[in-house]
N, C-alpha and C positions, 0 to 999 in steps of 0.2 A: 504494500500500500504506500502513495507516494507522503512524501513528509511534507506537514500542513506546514501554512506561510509562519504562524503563531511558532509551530517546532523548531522550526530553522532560527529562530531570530532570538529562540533563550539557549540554541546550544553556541557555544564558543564557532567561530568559522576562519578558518585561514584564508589568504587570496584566492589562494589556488579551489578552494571551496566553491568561489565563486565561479569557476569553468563548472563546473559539478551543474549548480543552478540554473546557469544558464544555456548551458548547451549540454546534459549530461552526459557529461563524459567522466570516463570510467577513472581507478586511478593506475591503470597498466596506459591509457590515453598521456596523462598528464606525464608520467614517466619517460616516454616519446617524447613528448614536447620537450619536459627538462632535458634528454638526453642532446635532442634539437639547440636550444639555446645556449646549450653548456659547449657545442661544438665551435669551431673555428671555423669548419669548412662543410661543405652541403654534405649531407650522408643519404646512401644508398638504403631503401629496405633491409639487406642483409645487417650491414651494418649496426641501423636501428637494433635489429632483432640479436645481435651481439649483445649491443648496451645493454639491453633489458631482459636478454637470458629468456628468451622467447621464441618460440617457433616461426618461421617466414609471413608463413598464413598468418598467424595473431600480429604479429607486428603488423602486415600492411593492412589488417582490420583496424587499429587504433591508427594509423597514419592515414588513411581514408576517412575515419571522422575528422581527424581532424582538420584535412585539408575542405573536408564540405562545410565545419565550422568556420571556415577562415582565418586559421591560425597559421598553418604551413604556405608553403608554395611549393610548385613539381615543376622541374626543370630538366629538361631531354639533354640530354650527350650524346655523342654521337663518335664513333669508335674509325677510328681511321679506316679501319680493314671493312666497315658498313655494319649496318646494327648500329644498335643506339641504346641505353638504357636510360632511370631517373635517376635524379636524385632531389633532397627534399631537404629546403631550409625554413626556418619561423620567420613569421609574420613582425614584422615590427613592433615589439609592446605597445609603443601606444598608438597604434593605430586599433590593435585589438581591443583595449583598454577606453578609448571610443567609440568603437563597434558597442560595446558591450552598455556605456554610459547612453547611446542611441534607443539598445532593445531597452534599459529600464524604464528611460523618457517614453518610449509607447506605451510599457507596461502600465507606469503612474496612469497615463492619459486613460486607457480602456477599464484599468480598476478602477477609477475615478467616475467612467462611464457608470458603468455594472452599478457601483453603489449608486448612482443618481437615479437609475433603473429600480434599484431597488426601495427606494425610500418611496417613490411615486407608487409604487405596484402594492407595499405594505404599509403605505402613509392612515394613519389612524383617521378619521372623517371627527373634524371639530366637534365636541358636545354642545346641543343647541343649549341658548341659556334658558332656565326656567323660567317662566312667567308668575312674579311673586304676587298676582292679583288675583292669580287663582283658587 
């Protein structure tokens, strides 16, 4: 069952919590990515899948979310001899980091909705006043 907005907000949360939130992503995901940022130079899947002591197939499953979240980039090489592989570097932090400050600005804006929706839909009908000549 997912964890209510009230759950999240009384347990302690790291940053990286907030990838979790907002894009759920896993934490063998965020390990990719740290592996990603901690690097110097763009890495290969196999590569990835060294750092985090991972099978091929699992690594390019968390390298896949993340590049549909917008956090990597896939960039082609191309092998003198023909053929070509990837390789995959991170997203600039702050650009994700306003990626991310954009989804919550819509988020405010349609919870904000929802609840105006809500107070109309269960808005209580004023008590008429009594007539005290009755």
């Amino acid at each position: 069952m997912p964890e209510s907005l009230s759950e999240m907000l009384r347990r302690d949360m790291e940053c990286e919590g907030v990838l979790d939130c907002f894009h759920g992503l896993t934490e063998l995901d965020r390990n990719c990515f740290r592996v990603l940022v901690e690097s110097d130079e763009p890495m290969t899947v196999d590569e990835i899948a060294a750092e985090v002591d991972r099978e091929r197939s699992t690594a390019y499953r968390s390298v896949k979310r993340l590049l549909q979240a917008g956090f990597v980039q896939k960039e082609q090489k191309n092998y003198d001899q023909g053929g070509y592989y990837f390789v995959y570097r991170p997203v600039d932090g702050e650009e994700i980091a306003d990626d991310m400050q954009r989804m919550l600005n819509d988020w405010y804006a349609k919870m904000g909705q929802l609840i105006d929706e809500f107070r109309e839909k269960y808005e209580q009908p004023a008590a008429e006043p009594v007539d005290a000549e009755q």
